[in-house]
C-alpha positions as a Markdown table, in Angstrom:
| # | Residue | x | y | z |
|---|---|---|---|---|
| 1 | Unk | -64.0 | 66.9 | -90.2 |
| 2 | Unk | -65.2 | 70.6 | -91.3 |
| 3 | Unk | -62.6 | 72.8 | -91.2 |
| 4 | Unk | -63.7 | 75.7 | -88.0 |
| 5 | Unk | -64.4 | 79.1 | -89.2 |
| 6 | Unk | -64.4 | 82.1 | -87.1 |
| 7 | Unk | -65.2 | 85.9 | -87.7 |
| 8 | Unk | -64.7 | 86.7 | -84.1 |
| 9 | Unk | -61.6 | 88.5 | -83.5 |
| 10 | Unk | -61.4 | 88.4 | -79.9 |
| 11 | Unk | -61.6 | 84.1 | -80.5 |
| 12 | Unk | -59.0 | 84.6 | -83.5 |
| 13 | Unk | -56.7 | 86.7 | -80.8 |
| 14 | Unk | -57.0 | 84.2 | -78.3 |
| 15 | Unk | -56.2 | 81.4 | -80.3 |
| 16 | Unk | -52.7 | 83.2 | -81.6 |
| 17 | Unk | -51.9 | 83.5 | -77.9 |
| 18 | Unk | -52.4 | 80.3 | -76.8 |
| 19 | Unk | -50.9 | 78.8 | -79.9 |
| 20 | Unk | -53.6 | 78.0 | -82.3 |
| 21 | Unk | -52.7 | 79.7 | -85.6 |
| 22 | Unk | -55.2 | 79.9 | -88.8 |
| 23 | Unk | -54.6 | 77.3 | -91.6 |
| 24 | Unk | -56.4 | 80.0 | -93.4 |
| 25 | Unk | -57.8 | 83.8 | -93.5 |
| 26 | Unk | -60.0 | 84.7 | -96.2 |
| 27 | Unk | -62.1 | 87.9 | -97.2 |
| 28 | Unk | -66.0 | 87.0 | -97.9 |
| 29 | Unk | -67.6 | 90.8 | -97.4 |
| 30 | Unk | -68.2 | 92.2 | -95.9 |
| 31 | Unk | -66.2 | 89.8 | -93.0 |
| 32 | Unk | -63.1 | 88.3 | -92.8 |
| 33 | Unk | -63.0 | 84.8 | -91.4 |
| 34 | Unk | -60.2 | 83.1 | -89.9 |
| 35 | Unk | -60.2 | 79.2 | -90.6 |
| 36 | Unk | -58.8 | 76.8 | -88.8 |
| 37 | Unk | -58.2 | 72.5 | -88.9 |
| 38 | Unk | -60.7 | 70.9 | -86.3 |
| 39 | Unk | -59.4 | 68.7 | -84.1 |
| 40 | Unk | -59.2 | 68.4 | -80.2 |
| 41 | Unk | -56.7 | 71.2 | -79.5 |
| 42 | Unk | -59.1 | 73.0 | -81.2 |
| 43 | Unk | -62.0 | 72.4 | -79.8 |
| 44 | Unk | -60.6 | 72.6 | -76.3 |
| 45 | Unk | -59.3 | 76.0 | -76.6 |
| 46 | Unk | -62.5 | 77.1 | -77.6 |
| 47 | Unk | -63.8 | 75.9 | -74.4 |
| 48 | Unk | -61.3 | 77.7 | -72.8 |
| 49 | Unk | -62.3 | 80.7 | -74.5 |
| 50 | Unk | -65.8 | 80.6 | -73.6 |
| 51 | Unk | -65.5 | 79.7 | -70.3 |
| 52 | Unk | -63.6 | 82.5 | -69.5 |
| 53 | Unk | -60.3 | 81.1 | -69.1 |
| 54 | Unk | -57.0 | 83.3 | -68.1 |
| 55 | Unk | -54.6 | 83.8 | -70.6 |
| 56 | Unk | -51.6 | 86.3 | -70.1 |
| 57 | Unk | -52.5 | 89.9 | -70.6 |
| 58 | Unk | -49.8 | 91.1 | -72.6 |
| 59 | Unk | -49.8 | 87.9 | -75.1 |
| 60 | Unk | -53.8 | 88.5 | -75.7 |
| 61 | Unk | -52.9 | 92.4 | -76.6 |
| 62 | Unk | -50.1 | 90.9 | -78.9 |
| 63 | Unk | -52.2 | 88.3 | -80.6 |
| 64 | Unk | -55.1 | 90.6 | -81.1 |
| 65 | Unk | -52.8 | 93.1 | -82.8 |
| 66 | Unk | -51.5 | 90.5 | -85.0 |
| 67 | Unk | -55.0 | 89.3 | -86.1 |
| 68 | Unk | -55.7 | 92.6 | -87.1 |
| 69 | Unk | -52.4 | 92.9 | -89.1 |
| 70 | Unk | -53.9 | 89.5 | -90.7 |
| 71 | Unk | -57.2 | 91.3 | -91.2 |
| 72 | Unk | -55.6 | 94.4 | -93.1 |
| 73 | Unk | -53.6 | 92.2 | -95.3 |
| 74 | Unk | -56.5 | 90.5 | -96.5 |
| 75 | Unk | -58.4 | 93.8 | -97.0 |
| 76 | Unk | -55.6 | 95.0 | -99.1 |
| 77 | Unk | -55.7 | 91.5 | -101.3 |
| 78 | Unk | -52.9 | 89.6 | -99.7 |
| 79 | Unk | -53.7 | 85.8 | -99.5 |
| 80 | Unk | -52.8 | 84.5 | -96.2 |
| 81 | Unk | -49.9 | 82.8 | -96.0 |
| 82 | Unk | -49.3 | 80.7 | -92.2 |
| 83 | Unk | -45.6 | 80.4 | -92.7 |
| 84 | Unk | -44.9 | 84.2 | -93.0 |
| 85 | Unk | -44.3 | 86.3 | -89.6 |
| 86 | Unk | -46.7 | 89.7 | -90.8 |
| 87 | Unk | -45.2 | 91.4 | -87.2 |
């Protein structure tokens, strides 16, 4: 299967707060798209996503801050690496 690629951040934040983390982020400007393995989880979140489901407030706010952490070390030539904690 395709790995998923996203350039949405508000998707990218959701994931992170429900536990979905990028296998990879890379820089293709003038976008930065966050990758991710396909599978069921996946795909299922997504669904979520789109249809609106709840998530907690204060881990959205937390996950979208942390995308964009991901998002500026790109910019700045960082690879992504999904072991290292950026905040």
């Amino acid at each position: 299967m395709e790995p998923f690629e996203t350039r949405d951040y508000g998707l990218a934040g959701y994931l992170l707060a429900v536990g979905i983390h990028p296998t990879d982020i890379t820089l293709r400007r003038p976008d930065v798209f966050f990758v991710y393995d396909a599978n069921p989880a996946l795909m299922q979140a997504i669904g979520d996503y789109t249809g609106n489901a709840p998530v907690a407030c204060r881990n959205y706010f937390n996950a979208l801050r942390k995308a964009k952490v991901y998002v500026s070390k790109i910019i700045q030539g960082e690879h992504y690496d999904a072991s290292k904690q950026y905040i």
